[in-house]
N, CA, C, O and CB atoms as a CASP TS submission, in Angstrom:
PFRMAT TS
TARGET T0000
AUTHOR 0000-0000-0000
METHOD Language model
MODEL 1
PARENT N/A
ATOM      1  N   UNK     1      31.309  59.891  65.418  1.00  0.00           N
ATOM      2  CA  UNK     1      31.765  59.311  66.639  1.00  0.00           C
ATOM      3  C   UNK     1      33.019  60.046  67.135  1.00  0.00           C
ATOM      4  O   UNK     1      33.492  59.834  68.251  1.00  0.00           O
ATOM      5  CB  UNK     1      32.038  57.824  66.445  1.00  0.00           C
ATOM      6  N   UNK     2      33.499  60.857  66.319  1.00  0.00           N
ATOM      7  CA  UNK     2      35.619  61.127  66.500  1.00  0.00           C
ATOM      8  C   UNK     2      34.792  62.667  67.117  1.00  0.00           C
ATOM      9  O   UNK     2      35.481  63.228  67.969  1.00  0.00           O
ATOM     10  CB  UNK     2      37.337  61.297  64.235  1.00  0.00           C
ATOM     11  N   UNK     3      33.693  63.255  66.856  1.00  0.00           N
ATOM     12  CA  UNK     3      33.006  64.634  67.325  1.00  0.00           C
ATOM     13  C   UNK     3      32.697  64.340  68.316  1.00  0.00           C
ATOM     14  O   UNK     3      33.097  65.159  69.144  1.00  0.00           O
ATOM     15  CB  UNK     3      31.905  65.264  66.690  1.00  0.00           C
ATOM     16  N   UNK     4      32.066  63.420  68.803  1.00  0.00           N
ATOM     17  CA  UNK     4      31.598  63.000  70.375  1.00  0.00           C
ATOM     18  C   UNK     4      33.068  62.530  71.351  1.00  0.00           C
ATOM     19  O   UNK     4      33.257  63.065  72.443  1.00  0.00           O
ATOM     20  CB  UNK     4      30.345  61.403  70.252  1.00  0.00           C
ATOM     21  N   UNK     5      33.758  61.781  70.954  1.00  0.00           N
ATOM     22  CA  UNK     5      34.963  61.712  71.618  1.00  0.00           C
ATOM     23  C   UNK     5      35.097  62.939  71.854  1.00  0.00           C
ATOM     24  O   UNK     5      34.898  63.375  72.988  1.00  0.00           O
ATOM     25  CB  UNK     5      36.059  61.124  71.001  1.00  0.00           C
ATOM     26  N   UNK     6      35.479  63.774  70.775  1.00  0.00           N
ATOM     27  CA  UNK     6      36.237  64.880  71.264  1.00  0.00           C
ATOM     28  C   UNK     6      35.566  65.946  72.271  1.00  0.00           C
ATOM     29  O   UNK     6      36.127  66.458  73.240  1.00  0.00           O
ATOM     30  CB  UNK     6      36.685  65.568  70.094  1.00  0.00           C
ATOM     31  N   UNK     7      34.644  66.102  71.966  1.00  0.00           N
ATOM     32  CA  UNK     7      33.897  66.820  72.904  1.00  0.00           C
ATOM     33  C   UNK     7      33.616  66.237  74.414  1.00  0.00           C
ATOM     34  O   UNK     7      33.570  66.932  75.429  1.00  0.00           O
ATOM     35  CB  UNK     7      32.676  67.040  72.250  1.00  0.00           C
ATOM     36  N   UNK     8      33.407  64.571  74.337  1.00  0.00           N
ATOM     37  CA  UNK     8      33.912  64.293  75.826  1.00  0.00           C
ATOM     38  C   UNK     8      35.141  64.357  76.679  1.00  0.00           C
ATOM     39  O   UNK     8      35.325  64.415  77.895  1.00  0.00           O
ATOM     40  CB  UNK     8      33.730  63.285  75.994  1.00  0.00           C
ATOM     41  N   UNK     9      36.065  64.320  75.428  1.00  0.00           N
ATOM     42  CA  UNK     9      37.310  64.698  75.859  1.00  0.00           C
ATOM     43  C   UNK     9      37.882  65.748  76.818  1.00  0.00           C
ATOM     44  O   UNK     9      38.620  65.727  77.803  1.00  0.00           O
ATOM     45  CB  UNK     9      37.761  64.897  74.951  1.00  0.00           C
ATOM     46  N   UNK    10      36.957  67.054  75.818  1.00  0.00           N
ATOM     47  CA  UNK    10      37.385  68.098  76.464  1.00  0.00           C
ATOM     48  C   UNK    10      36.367  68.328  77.625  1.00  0.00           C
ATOM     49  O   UNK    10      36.907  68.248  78.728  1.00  0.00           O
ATOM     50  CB  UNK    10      37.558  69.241  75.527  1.00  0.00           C
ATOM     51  N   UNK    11      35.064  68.587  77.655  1.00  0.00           N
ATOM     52  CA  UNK    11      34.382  68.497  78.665  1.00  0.00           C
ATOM     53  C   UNK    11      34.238  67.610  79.692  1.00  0.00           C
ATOM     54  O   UNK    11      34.277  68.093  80.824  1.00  0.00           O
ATOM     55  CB  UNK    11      33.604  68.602  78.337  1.00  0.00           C
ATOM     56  N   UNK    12      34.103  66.590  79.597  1.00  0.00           N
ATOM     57  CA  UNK    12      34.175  65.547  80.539  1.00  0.00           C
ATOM     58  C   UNK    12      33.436  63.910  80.467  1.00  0.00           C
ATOM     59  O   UNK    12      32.269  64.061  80.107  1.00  0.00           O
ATOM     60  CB  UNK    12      33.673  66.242  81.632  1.00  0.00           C
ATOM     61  N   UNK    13      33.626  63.025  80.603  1.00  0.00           N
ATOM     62  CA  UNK    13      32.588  61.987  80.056  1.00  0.00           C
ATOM     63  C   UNK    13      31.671  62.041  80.310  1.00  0.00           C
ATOM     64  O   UNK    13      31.470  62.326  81.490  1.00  0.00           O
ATOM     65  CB  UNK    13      32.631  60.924  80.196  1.00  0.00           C
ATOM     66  N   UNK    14      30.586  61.836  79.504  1.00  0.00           N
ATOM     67  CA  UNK    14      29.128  61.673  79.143  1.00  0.00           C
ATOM     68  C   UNK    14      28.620  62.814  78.810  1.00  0.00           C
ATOM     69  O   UNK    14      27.389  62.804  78.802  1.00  0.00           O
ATOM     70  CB  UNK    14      28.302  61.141  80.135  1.00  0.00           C
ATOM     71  N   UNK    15      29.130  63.835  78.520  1.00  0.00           N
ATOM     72  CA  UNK    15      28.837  64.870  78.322  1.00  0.00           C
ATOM     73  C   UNK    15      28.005  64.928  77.373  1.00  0.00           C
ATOM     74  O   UNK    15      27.081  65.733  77.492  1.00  0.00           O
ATOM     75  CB  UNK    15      29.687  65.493  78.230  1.00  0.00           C
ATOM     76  N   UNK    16      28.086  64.118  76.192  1.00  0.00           N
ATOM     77  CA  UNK    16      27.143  64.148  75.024  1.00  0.00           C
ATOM     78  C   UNK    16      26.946  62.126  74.878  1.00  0.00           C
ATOM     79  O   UNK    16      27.997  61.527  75.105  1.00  0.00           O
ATOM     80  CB  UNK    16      28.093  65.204  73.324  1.00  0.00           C
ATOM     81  N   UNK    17      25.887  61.362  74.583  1.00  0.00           N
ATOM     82  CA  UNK    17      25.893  60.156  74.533  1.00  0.00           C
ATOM     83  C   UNK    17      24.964  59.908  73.843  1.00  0.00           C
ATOM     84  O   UNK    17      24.292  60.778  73.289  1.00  0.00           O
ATOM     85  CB  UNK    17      25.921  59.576  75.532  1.00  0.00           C
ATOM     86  N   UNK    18      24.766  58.713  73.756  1.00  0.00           N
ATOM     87  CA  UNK    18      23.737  58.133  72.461  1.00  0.00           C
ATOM     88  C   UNK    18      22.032  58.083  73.505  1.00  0.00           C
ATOM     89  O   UNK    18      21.948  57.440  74.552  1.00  0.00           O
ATOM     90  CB  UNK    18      24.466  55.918  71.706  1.00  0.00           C
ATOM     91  N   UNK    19      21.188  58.666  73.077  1.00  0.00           N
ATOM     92  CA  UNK    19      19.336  58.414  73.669  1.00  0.00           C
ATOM     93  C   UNK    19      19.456  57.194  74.073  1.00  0.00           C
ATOM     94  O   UNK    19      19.024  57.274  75.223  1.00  0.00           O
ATOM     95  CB  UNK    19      17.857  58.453  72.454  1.00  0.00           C
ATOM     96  N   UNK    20      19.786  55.992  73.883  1.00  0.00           N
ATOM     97  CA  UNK    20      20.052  54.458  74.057  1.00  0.00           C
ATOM     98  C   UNK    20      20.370  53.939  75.367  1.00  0.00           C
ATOM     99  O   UNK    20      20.045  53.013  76.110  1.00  0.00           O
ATOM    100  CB  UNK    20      21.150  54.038  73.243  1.00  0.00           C
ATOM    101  N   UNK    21      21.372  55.227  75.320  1.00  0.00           N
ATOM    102  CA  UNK    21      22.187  54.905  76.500  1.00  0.00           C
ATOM    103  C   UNK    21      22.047  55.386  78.327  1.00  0.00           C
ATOM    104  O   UNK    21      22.203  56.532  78.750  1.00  0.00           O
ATOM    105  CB  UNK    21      23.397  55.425  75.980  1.00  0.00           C
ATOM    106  N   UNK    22      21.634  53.831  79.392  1.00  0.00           N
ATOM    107  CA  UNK    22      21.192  54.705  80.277  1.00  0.00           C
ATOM    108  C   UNK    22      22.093  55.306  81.235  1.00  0.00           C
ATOM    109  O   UNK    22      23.138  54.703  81.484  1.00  0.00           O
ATOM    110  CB  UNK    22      20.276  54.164  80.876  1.00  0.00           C
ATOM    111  N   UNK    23      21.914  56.097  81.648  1.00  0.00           N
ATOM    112  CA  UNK    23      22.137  57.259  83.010  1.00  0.00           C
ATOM    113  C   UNK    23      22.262  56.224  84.066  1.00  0.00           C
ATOM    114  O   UNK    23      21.544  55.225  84.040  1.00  0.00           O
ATOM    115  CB  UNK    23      20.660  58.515  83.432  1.00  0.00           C
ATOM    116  N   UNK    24      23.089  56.411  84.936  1.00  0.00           N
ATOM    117  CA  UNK    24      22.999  55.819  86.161  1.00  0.00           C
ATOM    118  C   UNK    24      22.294  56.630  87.124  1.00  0.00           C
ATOM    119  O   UNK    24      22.347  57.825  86.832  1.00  0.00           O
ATOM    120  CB  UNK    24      24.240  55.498  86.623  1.00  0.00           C
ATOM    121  N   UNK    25      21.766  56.416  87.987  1.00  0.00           N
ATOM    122  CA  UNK    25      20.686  56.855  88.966  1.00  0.00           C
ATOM    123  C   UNK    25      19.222  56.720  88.743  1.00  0.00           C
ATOM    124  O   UNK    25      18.806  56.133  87.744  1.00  0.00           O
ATOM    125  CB  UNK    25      20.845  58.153  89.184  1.00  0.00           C
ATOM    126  N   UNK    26      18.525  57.170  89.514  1.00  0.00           N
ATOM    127  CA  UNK    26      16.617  56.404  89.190  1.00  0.00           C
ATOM    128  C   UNK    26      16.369  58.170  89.101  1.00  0.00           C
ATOM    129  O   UNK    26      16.296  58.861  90.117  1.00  0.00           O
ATOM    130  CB  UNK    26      15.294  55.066  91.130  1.00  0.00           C
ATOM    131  N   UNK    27      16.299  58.524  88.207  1.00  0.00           N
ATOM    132  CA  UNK    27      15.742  59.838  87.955  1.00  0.00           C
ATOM    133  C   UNK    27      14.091  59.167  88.093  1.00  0.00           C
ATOM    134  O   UNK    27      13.770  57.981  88.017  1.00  0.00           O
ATOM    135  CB  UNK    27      16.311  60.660  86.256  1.00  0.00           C
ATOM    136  N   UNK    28      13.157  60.433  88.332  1.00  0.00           N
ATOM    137  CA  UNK    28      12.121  60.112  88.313  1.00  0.00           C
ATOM    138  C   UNK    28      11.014  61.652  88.003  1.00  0.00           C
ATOM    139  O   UNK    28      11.459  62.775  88.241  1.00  0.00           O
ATOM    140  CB  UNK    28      12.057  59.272  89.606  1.00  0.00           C
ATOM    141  N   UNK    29       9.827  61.474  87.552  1.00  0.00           N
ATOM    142  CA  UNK    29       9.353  62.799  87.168  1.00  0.00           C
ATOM    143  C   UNK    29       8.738  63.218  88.853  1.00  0.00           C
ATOM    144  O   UNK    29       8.384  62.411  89.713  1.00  0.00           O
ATOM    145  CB  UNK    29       8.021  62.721  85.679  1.00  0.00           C
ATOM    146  N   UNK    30       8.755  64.256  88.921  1.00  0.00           N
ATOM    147  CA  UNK    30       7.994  64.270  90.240  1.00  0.00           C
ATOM    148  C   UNK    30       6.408  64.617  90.010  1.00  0.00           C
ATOM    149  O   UNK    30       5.844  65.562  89.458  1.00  0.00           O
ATOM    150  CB  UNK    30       8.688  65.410  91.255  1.00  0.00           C
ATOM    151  N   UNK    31       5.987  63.568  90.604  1.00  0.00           N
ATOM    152  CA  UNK    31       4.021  64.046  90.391  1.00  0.00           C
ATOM    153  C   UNK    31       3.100  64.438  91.860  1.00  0.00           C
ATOM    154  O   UNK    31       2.113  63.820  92.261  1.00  0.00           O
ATOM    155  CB  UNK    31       2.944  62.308  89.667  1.00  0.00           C
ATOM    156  N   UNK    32       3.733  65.629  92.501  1.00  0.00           N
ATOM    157  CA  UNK    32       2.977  65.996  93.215  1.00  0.00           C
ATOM    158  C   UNK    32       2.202  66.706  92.954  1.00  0.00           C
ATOM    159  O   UNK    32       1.165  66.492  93.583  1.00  0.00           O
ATOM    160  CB  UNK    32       3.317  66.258  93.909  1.00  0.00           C
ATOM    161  N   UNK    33       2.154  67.578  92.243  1.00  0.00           N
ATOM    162  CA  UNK    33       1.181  68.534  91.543  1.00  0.00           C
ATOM    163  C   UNK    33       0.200  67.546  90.364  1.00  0.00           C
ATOM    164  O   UNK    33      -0.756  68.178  89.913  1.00  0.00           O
ATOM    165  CB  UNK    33       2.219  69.878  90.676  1.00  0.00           C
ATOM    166  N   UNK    34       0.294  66.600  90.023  1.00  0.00           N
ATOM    167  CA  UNK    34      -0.013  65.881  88.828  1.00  0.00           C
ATOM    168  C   UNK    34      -1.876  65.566  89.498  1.00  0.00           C
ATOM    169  O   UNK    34      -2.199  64.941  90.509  1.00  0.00           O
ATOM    170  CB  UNK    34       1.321  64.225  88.511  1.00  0.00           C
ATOM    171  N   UNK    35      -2.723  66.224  88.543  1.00  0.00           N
ATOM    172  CA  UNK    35      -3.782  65.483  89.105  1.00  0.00           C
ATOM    173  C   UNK    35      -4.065  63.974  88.995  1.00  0.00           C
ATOM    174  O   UNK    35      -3.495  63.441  88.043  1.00  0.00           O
ATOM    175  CB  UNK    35      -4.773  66.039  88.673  1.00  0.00           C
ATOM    176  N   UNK    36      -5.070  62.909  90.016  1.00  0.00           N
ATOM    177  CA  UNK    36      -5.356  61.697  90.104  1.00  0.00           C
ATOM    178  C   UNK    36      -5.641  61.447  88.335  1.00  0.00           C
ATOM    179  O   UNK    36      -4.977  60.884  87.465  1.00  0.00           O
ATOM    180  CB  UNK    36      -6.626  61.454  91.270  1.00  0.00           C
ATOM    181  N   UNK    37      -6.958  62.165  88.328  1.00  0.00           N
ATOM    182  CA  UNK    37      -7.313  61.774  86.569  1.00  0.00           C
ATOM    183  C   UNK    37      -6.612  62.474  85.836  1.00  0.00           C
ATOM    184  O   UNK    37      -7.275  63.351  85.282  1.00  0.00           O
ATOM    185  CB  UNK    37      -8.778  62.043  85.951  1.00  0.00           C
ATOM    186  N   UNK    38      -5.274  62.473  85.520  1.00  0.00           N
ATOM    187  CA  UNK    38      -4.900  63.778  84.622  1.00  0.00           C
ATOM    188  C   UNK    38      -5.230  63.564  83.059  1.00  0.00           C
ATOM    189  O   UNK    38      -5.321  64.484  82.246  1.00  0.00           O
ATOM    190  CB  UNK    38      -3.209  64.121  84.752  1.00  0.00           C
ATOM    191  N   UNK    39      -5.430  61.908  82.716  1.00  0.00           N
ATOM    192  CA  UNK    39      -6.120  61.561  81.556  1.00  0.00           C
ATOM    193  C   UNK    39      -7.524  61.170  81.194  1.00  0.00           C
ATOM    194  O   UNK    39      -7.883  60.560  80.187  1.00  0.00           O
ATOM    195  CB  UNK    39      -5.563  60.774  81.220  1.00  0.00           C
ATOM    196  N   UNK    40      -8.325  61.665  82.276  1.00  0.00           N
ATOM    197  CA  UNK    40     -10.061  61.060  82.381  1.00  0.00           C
ATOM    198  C   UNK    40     -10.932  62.360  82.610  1.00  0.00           C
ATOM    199  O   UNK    40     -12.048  62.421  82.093  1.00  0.00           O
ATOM    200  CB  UNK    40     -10.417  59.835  83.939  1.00  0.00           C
ATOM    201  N   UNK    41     -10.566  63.135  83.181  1.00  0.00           N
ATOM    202  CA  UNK    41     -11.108  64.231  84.155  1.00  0.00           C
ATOM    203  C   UNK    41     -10.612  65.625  82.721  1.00  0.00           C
ATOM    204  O   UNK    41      -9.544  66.233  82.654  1.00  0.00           O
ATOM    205  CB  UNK    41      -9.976  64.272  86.242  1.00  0.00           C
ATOM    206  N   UNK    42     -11.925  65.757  81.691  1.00  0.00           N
ATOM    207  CA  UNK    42     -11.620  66.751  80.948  1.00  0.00           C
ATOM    208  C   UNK    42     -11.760  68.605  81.665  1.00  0.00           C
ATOM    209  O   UNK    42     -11.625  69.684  81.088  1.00  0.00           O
ATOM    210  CB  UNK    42     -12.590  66.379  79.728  1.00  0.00           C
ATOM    211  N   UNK    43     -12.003  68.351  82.771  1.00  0.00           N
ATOM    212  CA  UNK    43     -11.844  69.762  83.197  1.00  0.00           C
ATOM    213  C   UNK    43     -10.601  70.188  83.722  1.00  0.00           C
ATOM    214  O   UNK    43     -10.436  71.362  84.053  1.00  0.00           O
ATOM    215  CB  UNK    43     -12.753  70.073  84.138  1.00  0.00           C
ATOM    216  N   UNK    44      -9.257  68.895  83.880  1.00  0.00           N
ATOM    217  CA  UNK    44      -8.613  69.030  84.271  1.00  0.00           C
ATOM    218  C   UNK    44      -7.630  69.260  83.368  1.00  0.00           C
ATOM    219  O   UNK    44      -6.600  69.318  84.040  1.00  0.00           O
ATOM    220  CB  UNK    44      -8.656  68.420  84.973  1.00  0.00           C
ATOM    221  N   UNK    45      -7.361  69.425  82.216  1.00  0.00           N
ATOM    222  CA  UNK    45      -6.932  69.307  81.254  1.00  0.00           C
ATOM    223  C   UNK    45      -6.316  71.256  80.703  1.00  0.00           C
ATOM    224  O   UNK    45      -6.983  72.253  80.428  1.00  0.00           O
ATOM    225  CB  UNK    45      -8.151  68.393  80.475  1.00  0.00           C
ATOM    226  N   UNK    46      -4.801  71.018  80.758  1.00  0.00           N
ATOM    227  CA  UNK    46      -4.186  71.996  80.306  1.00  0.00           C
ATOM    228  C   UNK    46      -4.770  72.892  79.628  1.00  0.00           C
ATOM    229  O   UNK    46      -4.696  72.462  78.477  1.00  0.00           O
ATOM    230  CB  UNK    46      -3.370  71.670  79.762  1.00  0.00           C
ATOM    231  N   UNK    47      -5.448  74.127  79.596  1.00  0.00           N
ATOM    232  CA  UNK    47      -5.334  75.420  78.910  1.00  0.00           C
ATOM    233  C   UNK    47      -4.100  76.191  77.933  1.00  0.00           C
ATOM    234  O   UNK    47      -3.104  76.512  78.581  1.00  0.00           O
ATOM    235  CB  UNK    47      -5.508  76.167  79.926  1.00  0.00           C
ATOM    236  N   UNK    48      -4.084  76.349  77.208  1.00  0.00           N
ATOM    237  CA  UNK    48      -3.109  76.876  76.267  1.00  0.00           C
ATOM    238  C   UNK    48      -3.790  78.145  75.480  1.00  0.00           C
ATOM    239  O   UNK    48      -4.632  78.016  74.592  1.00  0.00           O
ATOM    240  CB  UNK    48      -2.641  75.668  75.227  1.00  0.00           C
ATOM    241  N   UNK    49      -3.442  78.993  75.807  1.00  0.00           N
ATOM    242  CA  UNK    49      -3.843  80.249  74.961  1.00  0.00           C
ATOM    243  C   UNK    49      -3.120  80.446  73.733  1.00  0.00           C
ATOM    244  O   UNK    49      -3.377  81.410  73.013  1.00  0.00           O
ATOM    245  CB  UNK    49      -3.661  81.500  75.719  1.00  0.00           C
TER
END
């Protein structure tokens, strides 16, 4: 905890915080590109070489 202080200290607050803890603002993923079925529709489905 005295490593995270300090490092907010010097950088600035929130700089480092607990996963727990929320963010203020409505972040959101953007899904314009996201297909309708992206979990039904197996042709639609990521390629990975």
């Amino acid at each position: 905890m005295k490593a995270i202080d300090e490092i907010n200290k010097k950088f600035s607050k929130d700089t480092v915080r607990f996963g727990g803890v929320k963010i203020e603002g409505g972040w959101k993923m953007k899904q314009t590109r996201k297909s309708q079925s992206y979990t039904t529709n197996w042709n639609e489905l990521l390629k990975v070489n």
